[in-house]
C-alpha positions as CSV (number, residue, x, y, z in Angstrom):
1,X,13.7,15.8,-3.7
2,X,13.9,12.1,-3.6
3,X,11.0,10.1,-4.7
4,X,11.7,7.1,-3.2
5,X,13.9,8.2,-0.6
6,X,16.9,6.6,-1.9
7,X,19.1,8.2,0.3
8,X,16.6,10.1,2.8
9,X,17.9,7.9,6.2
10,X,18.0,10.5,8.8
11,X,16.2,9.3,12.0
12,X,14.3,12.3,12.5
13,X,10.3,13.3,13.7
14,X,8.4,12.7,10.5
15,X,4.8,12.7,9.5
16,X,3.5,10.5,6.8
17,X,0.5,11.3,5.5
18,X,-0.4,8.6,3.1
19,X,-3.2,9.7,0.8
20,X,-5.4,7.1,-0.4
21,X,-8.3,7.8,-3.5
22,X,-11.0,6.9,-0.4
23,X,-9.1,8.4,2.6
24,X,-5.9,9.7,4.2
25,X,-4.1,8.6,6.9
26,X,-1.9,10.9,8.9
27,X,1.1,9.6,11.3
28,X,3.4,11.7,13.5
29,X,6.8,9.3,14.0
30,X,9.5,9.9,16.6
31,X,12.5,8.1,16.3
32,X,15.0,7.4,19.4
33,X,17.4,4.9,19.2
34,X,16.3,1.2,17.7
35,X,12.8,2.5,18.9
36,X,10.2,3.8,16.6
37,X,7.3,5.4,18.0
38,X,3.7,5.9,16.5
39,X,3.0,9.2,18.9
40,X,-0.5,10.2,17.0
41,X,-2.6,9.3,14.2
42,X,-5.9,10.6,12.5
43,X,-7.7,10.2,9.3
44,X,-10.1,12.2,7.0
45,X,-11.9,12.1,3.7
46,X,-9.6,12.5,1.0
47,X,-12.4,14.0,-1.7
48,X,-14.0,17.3,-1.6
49,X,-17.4,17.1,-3.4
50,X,-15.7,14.2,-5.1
51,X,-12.1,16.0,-6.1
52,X,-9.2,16.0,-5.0
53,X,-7.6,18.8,-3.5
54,X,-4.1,19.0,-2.3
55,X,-4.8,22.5,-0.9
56,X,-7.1,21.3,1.5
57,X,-5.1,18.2,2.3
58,X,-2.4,20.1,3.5
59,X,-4.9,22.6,5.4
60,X,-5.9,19.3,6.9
61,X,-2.8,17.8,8.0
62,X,-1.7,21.1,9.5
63,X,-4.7,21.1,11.9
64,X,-3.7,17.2,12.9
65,X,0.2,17.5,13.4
66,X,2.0,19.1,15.6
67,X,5.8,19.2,16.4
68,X,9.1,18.9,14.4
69,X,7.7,16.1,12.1
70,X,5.9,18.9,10.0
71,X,9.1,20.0,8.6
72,X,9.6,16.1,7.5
73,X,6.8,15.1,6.2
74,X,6.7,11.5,3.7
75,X,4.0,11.7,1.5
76,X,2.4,8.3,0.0
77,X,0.6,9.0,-3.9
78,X,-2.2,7.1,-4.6
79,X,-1.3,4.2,-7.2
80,X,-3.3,5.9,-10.0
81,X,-0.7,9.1,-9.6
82,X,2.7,7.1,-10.3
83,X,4.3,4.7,-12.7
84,X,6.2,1.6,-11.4
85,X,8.0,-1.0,-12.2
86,X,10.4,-3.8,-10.6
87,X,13.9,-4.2,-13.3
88,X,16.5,-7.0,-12.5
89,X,19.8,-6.3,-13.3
90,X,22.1,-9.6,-13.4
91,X,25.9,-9.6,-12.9
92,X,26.3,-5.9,-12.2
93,X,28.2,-4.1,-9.1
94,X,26.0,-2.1,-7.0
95,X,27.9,0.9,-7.7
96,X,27.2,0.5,-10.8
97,X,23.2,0.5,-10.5
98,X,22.8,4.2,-11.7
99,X,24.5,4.0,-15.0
100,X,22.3,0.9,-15.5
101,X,19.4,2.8,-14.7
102,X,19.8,5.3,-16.8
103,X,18.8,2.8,-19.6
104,X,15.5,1.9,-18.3
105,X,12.4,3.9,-18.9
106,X,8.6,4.1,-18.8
107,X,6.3,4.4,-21.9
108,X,4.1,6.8,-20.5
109,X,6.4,8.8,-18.5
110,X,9.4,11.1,-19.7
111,X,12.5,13.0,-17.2
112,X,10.8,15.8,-19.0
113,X,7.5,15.7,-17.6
114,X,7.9,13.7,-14.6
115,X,10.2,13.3,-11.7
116,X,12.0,9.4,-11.6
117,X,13.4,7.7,-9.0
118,X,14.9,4.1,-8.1
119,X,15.3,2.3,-5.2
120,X,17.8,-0.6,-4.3
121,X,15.9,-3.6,-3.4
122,X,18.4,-6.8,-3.1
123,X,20.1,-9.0,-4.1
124,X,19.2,-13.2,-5.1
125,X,21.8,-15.4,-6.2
126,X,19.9,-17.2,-9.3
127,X,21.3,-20.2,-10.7
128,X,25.1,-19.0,-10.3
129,X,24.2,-15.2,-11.3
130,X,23.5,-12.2,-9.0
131,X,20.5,-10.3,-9.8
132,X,20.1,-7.2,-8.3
133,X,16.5,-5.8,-7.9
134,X,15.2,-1.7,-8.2
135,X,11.9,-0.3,-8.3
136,X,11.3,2.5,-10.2
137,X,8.7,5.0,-9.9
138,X,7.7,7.8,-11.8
139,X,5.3,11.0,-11.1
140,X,4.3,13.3,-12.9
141,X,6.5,17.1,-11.6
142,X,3.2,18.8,-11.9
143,X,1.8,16.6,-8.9
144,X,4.9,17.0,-7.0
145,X,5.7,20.5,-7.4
146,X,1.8,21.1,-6.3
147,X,2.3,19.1,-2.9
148,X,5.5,21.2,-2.0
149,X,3.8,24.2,-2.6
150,X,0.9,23.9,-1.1
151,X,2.2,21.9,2.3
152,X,4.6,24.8,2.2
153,X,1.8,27.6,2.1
154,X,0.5,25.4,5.6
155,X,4.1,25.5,7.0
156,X,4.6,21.9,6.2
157,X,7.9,21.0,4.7
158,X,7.6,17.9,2.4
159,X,10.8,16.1,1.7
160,X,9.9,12.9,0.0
161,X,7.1,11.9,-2.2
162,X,7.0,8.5,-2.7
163,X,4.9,5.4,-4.4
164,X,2.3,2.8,-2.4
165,X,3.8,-0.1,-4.0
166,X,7.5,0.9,-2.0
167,X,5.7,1.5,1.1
168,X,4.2,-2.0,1.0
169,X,7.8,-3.2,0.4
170,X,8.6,-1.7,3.7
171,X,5.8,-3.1,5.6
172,X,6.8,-6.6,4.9
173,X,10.2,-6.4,6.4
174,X,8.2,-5.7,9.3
175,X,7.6,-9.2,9.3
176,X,10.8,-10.9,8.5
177,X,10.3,-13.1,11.4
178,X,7.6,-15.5,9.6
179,X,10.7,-17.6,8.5
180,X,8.6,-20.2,7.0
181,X,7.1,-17.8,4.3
182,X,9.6,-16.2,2.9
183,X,8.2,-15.7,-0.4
184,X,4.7,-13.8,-0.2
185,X,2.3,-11.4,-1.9
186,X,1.8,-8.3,-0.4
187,X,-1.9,-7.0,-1.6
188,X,-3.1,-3.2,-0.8
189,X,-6.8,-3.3,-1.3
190,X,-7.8,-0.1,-2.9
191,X,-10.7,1.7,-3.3
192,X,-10.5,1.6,-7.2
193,X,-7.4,-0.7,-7.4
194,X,-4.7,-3.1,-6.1
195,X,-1.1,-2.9,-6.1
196,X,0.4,-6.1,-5.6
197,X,4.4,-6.8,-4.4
198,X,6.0,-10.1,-5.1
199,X,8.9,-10.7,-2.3
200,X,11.0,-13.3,-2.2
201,X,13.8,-13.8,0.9
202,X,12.9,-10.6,1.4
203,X,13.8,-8.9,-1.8
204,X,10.5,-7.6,-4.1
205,X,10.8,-9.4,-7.2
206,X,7.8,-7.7,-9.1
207,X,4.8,-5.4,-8.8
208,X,1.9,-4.8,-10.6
209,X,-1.3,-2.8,-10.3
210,X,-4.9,-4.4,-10.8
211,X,-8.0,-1.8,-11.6
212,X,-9.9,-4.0,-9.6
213,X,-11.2,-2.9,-5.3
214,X,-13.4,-2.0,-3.2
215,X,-15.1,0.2,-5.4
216,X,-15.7,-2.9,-8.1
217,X,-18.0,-4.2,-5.2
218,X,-19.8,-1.0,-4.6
219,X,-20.4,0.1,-7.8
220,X,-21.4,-3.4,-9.3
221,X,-23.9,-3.8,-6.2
222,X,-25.5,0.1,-7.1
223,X,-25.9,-0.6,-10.7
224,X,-27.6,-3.7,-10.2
225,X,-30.0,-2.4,-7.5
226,X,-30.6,1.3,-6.8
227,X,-33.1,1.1,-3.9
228,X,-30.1,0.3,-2.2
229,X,-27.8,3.5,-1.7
230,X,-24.4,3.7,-1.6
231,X,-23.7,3.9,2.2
232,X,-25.4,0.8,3.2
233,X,-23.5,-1.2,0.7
234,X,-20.4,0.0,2.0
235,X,-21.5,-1.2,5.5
236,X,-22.4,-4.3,4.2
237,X,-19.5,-5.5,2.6
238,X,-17.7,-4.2,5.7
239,X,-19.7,-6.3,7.7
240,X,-20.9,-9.0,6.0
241,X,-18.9,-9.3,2.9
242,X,-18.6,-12.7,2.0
243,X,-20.0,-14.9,4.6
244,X,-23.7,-15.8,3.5
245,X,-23.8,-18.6,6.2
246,X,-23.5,-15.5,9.5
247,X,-26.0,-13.3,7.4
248,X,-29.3,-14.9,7.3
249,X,-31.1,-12.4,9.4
250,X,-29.2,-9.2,8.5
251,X,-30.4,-6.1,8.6
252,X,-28.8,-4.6,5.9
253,X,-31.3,-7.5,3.7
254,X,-34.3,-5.4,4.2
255,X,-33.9,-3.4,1.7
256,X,-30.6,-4.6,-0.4
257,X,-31.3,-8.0,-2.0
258,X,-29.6,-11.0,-0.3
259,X,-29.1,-13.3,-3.8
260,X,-28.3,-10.0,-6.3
261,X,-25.5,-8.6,-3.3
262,X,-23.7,-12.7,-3.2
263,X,-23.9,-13.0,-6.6
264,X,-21.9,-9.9,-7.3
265,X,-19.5,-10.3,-4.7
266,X,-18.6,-13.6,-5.5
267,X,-18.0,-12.7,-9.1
268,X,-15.8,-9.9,-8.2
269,X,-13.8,-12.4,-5.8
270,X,-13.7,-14.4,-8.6
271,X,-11.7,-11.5,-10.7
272,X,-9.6,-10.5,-8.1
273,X,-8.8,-14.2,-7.1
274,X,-8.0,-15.0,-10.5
275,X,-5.6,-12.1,-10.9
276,X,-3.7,-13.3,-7.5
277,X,-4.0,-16.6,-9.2
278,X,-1.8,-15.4,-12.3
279,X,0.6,-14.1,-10.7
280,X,1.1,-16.8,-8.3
281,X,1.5,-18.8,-10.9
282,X,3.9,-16.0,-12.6
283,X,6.4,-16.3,-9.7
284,X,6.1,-20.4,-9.5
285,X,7.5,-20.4,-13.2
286,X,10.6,-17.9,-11.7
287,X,11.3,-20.8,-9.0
288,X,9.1,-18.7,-6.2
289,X,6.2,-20.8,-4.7
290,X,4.0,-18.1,-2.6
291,X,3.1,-19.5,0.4
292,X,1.6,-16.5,2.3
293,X,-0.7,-13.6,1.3
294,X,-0.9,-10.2,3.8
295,X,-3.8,-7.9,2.9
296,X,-3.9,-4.2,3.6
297,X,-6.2,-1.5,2.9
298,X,-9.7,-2.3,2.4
299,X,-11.0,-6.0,1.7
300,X,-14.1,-6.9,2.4
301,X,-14.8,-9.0,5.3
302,X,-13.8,-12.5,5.1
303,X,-11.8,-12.1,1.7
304,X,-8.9,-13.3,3.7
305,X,-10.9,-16.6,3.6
306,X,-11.8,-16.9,0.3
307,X,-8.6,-16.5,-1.0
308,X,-7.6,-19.7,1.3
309,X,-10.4,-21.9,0.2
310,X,-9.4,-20.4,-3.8
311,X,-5.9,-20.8,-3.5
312,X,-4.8,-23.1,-0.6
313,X,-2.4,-20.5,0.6
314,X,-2.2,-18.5,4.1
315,X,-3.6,-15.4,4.1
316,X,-4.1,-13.0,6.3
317,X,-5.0,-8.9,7.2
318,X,-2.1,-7.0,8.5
319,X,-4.0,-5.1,11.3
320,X,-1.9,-3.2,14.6
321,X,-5.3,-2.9,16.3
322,X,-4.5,-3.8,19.9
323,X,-0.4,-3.8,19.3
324,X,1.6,-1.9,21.5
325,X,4.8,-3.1,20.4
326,X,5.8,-4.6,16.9
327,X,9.8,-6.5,16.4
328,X,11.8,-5.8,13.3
329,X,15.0,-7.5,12.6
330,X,16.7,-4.6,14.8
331,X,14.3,-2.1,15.8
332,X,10.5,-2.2,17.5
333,X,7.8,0.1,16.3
334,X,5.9,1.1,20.1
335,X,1.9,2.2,19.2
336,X,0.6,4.8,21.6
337,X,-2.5,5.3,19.7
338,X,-4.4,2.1,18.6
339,X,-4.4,1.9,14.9
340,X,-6.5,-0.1,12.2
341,X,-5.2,-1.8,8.5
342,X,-5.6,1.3,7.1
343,X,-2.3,2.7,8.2
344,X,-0.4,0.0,7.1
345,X,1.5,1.8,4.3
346,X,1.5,4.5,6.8
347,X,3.4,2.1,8.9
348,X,5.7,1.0,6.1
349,X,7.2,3.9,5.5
350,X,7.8,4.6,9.2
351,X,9.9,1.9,9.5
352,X,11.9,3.0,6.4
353,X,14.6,4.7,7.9
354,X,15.7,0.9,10.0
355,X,15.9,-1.2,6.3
C-alpha cells in the first residue's frame, strides 16, 4: 500500500476521511472527466472518552458513506502519527530518484518498524543546478496494518494512508492561479500542533511541524482560570479570539476574565508568530521571499490578522463555505454540499489524482 500515493492515480469514487486529533472529516469524491465532485461530507468527534479508536472510526465512516468510494478510501494521519521530511536532490535524473532515496532515512523510524514512502514534488533550477524535491513520510506498520483491518471488518477498503503535511501540498495547487504569490506558507492549525509547507513556483521546498495550536490557547486559558470551563473557552476563541476592540460587551466575559483570556492569547500568537517568523526568514536566506500565508484547520478568529500586522505579509483562511465551483490549472472541484476550513486537507487530497 502506498503511503503517499506515489503511484495511486486512478480517477475513481474515493472517500477521504481525514482524521484530525480534534475531529474527522469524511468526503465521498466522484470523478468524471476534468470534473471533481464533492457529492457528501460529514464530521464527528475523533476521541472516545478521550482515546482514539480506529475501530469506531471505521464503524463511523461506514454509517456516513455510501457507494463505490468505500472500496477507495484515502486516509489522512494526524501529524503526531508520521515522520516527514522535504530532501533535495541536485543534478540527479528523475529515474533515478529511488536509488537516491534509498540513502535517506529518519532517526526515529526504521523499514523495520514502519512503512516509508516518497513522493515527487518538482523540480527548481537553482543557480545553474536542478534540484529535485521528495517528501518522505514514515508510519509506524502497527498504525497502518490496524486501519486496514479494521476498515476492512466495516467493509471499507483502505488503499492509501497518507501524511497531512502532503495533503496540504495538494491543496495549494488548488490555487496556482494567485500568480503574484508564488512562494507561500501553507499552515494547518492543529488542535495540538502545526504542520507548516514551504512552496515555491509551486514545488514544497520544506516542512516542519510546530507543537504549538489550538489546544496551546485552551489549555493555557484553563490553567490560568478554572471557573471558566473548557467549552466556553473554546467558543470564545472561536468567536472572539483576538479582537479586544469587537468584544467589550461579550458574553462569554461574565464569567471568563477579559484581561487574563488577551493576555494569554496574545502570548501564544506571539509563539506561533515567531515560529512563522523563522521560517520565513529560513526560506529568504534560500532566495524565497514568502509573500502569502493560507491557514487551514483551526485558528482562532482574527489570527489571519495578526499575522499581517506581525509580519507584513497576506494571509488569509482557505474556507469553500459558499463555493460551488473551485478552478485548478485543468480540472474544477463542483461542491454539492457546502463545506467549512476544516475539510481543507480533505480537499487536497481530492484533487490529487489531477497533479
Amino acid at each position: 500500500m502506498d503511503l503517499l500515493i506515489k503511484n495511486n492515480i486512478i480517477k475513481q469514487n474515493r472517500v477521504i476521511v481525514d482524521i484530525g486529533t480534534f475531529r474527522t472529516k469524511v468526503l465521498e469524491v466522484k470523478y468524471e472527466a476534468r470534473n471533481i465532485y464533492i457529492t457528501s461530507a460529514s464530521s464527528f468527534d475523533t476521541s472516545v472518552g478521550g482515546v482514539i479508536s480506529f475501530a469506531e472510526i471505521a464503524r463511523r465512516v461506514r454509517g456516513v458513506t455510501s457507494g463505490a468510494g468505500q472500496k477507495n478510501v484515502v486516509i489522512i494521519l494526524p501529524g503526531a502519527y508520521t515522520e516527514n521530511k522535504i530532501i533535495s536532490l541536485k543534478n540527479i535524473k528523475e529515474s533515478d530518484i529511488d536509488k537516491a532515496i534509498e540513502k535517506e532515512g529518519f532517526a526515529k523510524a526504521s523499514p523495520a518498524t514502519h512503512e516509508i514512502d516518497y513522493a515527487y514534488l518538482g523540480k527548481r533550477d537553482e543557480q545553474g543546478d536542478t534540484i529535485r524535491y521528495c517528501l518522505m513520510a514514515a508510519a509506524a506498520k502497527s498504525i497502518d496494518n490496524e486501519l486496514v483491518s479494521e476498515f476492512l471488518t466495516c467493509g471499507l477498503k483502505v488503499i492509501s494512508v497518507v501524511s497531512s503535511i502532503y495533503a496540504q501540498i495538494n491543496l495549494s495547487e488548488l490555487f496556482y492561479d494567485e500568480y503574484e504569490h508564488p512562494n507561500r506558507l501553507m499552515v494547518d492549525f492543529g488542535k495540538s500542533s502545526m504542520r507548516i509547507a514551504a512552496i515555491s513556483d509551486g514545488v514544497a521546498v520544506y516542512s516542519r511541524l510546530i507543537g504549538l495550536g489550538h489546544s496551546s490557547y485552551e489549555d493555557g486559558i484553563f490553567r490560568a482560570q478554572q471557573s471558566a470551563g473548557k467549552l466556553e473557552i473554546c467558543e470564545a476563541l472561536e468567536k472572539i479570539g483576538c479582537k479586544p476592540l469587537l468584544t467589550a460587551h461579550s458574553k462569554y466575559f461574565d464569567t471568563l476574565d477579559e484581561t487574563l483570556y488577551f493576555d494569554i492569547v496574545k502570548r501564544v500568537n506571539t509563539n506561533i508568530l515567531n515560529e512563522l517568523i523563522r521560517i520565513a526568514d529560513l526560506c529568504e536566506t534560500n532566495g524565497i521571499t514568502i509573500t502569502k500565508i493560507f491557514l487551514t484547520g483551526r485558528p482562532i478568529f482574527g489570527f489571519e490578522q495578526a499575522v499581517k500586522e506581525k509580519m507584513e505579509i497576506k494571509c488569509s483562511v482557505i474556507d469553500f463555505r459558499g463555493i460551488m465551483e473551485k478552478e485548478g490549472r485543468d480540472f474544477v472541484v463542483c461542491f454539492e454540499p457546502d463545506i467549512d476550513r476544516e475539510y481543507a486537507n480533505a480537499v487536497g487530497m481530492a484533487v490529487n489524482p489531477f497533479i
